[in-house]
Each structure stands twice: as structure tokens, then as C-alpha cells.
C-alpha positions as protocol buffer text, in pm:
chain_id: "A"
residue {
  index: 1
  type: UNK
  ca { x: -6384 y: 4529 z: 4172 }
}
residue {
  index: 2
  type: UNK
  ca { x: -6286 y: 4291 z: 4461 }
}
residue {
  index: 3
  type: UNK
  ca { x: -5983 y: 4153 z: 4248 }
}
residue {
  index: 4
  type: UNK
  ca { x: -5850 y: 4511 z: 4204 }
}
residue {
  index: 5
  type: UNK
  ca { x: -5927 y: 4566 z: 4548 }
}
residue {
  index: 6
  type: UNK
  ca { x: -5686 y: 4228 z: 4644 }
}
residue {
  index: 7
  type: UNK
  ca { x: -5445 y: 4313 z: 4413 }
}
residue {
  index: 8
  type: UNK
  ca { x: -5410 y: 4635 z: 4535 }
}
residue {
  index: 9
  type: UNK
  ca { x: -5371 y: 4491 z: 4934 }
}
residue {
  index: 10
  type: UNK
  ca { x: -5162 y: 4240 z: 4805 }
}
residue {
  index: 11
  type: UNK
  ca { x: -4903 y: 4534 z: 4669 }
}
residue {
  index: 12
  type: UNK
  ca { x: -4947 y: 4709 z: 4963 }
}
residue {
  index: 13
  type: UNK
  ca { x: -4816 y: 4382 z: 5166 }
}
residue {
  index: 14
  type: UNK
  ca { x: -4536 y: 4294 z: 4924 }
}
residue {
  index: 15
  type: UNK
  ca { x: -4394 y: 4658 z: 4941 }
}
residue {
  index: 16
  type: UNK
  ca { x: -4417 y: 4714 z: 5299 }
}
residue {
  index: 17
  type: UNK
  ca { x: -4231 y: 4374 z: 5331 }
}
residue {
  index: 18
  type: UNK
  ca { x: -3946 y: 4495 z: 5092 }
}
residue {
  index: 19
  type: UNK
  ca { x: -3969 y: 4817 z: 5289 }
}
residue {
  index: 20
  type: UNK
  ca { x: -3925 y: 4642 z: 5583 }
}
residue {
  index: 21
  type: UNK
  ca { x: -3641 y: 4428 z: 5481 }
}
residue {
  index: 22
  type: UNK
  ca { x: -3429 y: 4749 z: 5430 }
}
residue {
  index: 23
  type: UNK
  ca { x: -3165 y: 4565 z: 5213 }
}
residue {
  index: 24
  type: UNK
  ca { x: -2953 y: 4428 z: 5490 }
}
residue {
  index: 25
  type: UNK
  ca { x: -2672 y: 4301 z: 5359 }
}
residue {
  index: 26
  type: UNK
  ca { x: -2584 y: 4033 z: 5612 }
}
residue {
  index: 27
  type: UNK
  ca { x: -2678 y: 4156 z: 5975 }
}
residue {
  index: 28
  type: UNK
  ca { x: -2456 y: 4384 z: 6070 }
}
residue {
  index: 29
  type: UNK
  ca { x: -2665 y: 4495 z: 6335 }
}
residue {
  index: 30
  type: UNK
  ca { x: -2478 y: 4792 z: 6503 }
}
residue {
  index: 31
  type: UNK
  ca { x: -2295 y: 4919 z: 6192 }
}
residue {
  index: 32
  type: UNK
  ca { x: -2226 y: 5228 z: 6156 }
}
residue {
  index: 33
  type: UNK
  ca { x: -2128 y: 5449 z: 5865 }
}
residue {
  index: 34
  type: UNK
  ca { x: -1801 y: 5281 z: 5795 }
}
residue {
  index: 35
  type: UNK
  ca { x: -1877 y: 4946 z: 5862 }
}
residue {
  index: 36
  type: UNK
  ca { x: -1931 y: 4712 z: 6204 }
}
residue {
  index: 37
  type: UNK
  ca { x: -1666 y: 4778 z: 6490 }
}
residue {
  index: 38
  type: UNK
  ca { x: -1723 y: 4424 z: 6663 }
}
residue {
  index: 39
  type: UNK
  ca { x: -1701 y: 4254 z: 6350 }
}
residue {
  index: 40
  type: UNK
  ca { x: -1387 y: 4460 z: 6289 }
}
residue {
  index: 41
  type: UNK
  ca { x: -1282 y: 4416 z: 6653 }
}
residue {
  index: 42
  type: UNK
  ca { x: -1279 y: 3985 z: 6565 }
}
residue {
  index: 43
  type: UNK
  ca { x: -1065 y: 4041 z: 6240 }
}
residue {
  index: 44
  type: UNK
  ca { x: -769 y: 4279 z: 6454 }
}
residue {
  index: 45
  type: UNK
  ca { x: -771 y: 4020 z: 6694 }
}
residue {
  index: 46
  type: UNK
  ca { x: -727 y: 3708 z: 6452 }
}
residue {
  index: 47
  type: UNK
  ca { x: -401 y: 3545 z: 6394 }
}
residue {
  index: 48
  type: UNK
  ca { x: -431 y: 3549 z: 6059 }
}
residue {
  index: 49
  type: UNK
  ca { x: -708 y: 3696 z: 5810 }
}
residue {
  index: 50
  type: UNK
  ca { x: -865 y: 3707 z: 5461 }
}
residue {
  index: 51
  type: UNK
  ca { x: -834 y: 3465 z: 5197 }
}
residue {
  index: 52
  type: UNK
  ca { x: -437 y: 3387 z: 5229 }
}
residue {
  index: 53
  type: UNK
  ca { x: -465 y: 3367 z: 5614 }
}
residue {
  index: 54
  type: UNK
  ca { x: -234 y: 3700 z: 5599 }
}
residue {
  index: 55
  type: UNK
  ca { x: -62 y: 3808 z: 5928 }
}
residue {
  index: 56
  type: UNK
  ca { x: -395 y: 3953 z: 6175 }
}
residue {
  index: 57
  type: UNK
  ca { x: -386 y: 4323 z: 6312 }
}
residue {
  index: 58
  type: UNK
  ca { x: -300 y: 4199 z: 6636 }
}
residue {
  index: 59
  type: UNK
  ca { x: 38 y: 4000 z: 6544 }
}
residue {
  index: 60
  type: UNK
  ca { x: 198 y: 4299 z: 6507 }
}
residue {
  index: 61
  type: UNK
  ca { x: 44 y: 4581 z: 6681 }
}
residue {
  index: 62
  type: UNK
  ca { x: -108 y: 4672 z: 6986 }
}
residue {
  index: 63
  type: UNK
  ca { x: -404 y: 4846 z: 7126 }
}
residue {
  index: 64
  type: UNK
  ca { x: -230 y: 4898 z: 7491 }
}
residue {
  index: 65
  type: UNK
  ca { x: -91 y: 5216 z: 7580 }
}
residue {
  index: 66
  type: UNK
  ca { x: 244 y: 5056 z: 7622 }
}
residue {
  index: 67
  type: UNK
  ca { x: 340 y: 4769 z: 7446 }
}
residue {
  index: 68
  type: UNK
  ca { x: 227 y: 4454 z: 7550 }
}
residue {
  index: 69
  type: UNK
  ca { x: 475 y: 4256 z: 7810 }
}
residue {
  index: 70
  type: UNK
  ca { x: 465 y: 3967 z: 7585 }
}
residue {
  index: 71
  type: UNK
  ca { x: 566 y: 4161 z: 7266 }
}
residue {
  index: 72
  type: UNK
  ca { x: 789 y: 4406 z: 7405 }
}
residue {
  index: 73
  type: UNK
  ca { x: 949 y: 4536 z: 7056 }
}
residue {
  index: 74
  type: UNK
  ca { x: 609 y: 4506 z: 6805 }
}
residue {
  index: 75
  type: UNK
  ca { x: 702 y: 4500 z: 6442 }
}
residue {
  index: 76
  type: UNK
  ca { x: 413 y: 4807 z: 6398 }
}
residue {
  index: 77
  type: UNK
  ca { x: 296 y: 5114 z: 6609 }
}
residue {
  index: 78
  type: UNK
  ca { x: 74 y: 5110 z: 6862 }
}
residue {
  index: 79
  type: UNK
  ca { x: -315 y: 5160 z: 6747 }
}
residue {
  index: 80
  type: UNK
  ca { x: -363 y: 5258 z: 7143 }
}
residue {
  index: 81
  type: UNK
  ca { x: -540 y: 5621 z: 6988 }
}
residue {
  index: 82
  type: UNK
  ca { x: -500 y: 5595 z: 6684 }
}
residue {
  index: 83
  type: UNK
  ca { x: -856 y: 5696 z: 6619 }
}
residue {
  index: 84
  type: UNK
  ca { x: -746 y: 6043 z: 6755 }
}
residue {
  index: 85
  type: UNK
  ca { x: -407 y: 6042 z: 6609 }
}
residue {
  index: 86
  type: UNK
  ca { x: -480 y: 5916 z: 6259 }
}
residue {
  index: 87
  type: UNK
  ca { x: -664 y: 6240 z: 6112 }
}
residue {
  index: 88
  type: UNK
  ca { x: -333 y: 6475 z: 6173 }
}
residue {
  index: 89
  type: UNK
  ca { x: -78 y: 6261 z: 5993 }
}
residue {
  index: 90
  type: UNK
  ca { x: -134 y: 6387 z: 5644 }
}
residue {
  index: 91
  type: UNK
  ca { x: -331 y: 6735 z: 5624 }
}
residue {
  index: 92
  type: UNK
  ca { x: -637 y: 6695 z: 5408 }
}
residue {
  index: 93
  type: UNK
  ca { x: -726 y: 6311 z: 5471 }
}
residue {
  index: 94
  type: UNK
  ca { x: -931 y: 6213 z: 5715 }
}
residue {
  index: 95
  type: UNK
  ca { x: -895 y: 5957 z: 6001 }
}
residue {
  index: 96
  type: UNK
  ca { x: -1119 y: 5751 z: 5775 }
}
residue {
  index: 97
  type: UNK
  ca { x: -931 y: 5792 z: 5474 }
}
residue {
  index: 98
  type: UNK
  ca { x: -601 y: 5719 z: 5672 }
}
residue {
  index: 99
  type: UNK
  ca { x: -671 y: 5420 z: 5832 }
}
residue {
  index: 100
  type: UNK
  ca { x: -822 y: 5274 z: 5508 }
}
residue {
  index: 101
  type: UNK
  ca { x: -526 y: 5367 z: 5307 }
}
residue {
  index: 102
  type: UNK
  ca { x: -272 y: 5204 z: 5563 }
}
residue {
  index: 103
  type: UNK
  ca { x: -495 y: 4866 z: 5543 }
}
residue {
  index: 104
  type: UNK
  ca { x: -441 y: 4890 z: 5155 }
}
residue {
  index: 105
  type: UNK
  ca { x: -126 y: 5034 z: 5077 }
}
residue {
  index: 106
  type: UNK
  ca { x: 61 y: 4948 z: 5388 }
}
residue {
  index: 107
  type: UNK
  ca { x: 411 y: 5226 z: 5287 }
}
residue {
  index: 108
  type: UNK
  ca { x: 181 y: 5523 z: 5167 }
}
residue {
  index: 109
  type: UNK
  ca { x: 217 y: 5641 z: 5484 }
}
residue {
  index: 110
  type: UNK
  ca { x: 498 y: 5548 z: 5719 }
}
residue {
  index: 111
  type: UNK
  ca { x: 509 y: 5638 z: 6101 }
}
residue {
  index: 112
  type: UNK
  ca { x: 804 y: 5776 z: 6209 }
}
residue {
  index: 113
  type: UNK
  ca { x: 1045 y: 5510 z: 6311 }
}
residue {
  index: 114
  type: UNK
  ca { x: 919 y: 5231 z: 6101 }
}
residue {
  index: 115
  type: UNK
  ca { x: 1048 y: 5107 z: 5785 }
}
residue {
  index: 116
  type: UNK
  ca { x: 810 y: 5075 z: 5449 }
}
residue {
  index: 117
  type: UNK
  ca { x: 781 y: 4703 z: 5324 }
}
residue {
  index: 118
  type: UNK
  ca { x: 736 y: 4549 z: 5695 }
}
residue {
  index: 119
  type: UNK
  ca { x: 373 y: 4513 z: 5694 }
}
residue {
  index: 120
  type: UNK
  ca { x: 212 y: 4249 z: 5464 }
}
residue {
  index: 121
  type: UNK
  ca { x: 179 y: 4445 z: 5144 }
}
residue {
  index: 122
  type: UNK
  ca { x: -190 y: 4221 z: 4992 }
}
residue {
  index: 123
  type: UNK
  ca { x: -496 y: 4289 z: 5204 }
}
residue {
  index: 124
  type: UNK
  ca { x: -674 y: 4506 z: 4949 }
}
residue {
  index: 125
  type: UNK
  ca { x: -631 y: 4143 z: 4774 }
}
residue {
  index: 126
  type: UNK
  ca { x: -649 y: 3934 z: 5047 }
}
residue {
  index: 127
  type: UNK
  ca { x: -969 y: 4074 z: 5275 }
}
residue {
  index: 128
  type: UNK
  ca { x: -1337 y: 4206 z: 5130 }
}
residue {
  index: 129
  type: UNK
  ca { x: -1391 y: 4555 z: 5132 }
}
residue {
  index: 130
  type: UNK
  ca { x: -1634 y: 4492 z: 5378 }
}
residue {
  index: 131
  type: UNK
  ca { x: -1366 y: 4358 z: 5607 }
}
residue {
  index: 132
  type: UNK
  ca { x: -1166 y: 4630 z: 5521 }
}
residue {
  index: 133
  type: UNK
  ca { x: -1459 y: 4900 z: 5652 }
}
residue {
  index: 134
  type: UNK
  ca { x: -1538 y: 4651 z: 5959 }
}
residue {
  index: 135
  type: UNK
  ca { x: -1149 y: 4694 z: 6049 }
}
residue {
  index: 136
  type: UNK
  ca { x: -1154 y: 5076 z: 5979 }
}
residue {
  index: 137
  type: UNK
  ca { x: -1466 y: 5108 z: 6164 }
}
residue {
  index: 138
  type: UNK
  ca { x: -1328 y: 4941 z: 6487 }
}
residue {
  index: 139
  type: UNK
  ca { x: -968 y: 5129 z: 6425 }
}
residue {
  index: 140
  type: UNK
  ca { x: -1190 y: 5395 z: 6476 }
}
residue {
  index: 141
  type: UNK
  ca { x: -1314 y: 5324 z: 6807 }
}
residue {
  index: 142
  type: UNK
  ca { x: -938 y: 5329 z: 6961 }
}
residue {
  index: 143
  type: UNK
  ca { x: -929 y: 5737 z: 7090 }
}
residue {
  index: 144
  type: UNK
  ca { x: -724 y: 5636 z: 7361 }
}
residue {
  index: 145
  type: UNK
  ca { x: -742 y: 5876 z: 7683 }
}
């Protein structure tokens, strides 16, 4: 009777420990559906990225309403809103969907003004899709005004 007894406690332990542990999958404390906006916010920022050390975000766009004084003709659009903007440039997709699609085929969808083949063509290859959602999920926090 007592070793069914610790047995049974013993289960009790082990599953609220795995209950617990919730299956975090590297502490991305603050993540939200999508992925983790300051981890996203350190890959636009980098230089370079991923596996290749591909261009970063940041080398050719900006997240200032105007462009940036030190890059006064950027290679790509503005992300300054683009969380707003990015869910009414092709009808049916959403903001989401966009910005993920841009990351991984860069000339599915081409602003206005900006020619396809530019933007480095290999992220899908280059970054995890973990870095992918992390840079979606900060994209996502640029609304803008």
C-alpha cells in the first residue's frame, strides 16, 4: 500500500513538473503568436544575418518616417508602418502572411517603385523559421502614426 501510495505522489510530481515546464522552446519570454518582436527587433537591426551573413533588414530599409539622413536613397521601402500598410497590398493575405512572404520570396510582391531581384533572394535558406517569425513578429510592431 505505501509503495502505491509513493508511486502515485511520485507521478503526481513528475507530471506537474512537465506541466510546469510548458515546452518552452528556448525562452522566448514575451512571444507572442508569431514569434518574439525583440528578438526580431536584434535580427532587423544586424548588419548581416542567418547562416551566410546575408545583407540585415536594416542595410537597406528604414523604420523612420523619412529616410534616414545617412541613407538618403535606401535600396528598399520604408517599414516606418508597415504593420498597418502591409495587410492592404494584396486582398485576401494578411499582414502576417505578407510580411512572411516578402522575407521568403523577396519579388512576390513588389512595392511600387522598386524593382524585383534587388533584395537578397535566400533567407528562407539562409535564416530559421523561427527567425523568420521573430522578424515578422517585430515587422509587426511598426504601425507607424
Amino acid at each position: 500500500m505505501r509503495k502505491k501510495i509513493l508511486i502515485t505522489l511520485l507521478l503526481v510530481v513528475a507530471l506537474s513538473l512537465l506541466a510546469a515546464c510548458g515546452g518552452d522552446d528556448g525562452g522566448d519570454d514575451g512571444a507572442d503568436a508569431v514569434g518574439n518582436a525583440a528578438n526580431g527587433e536584434e535580427l532587423y537591426m544586424g548588419t548581416t544575418v542567418g547562416a551566410s551573413s546575408a545583407p540585415g533588414c536594416i542595410t537597406c530599409h528604414s523604420v523612420e518616417p523619412t529616410d534616414d539622413p545617412l541613407q538618403p536613397s535606401p535600396v528598399g521601402p520604408s517599414h516606418y508602418g508597415v504593420a498597418g500598410r502591409a495587410a492592404d497590398y494584396v486582398e485576401g493575405m494578411s499582414a502576417e502572411e505578407y510580411l512572411r512572404e516578402s522575407i521568403v520570396e523577396p519579388d512576390a510582391h513588389l512595392v511600387e517603385g522598386f524593382q524585383a531581384g534587388v533584395m537578397y533572394q535566400n533567407y528562407a535558406e539562409d535564416l530559421t523559421e523561427r527567425e523568420i517569425d521573430n522578424l515578422v513578429a517585430y515587422l509587426l510592431t511598426l504601425e507607424g502614426d
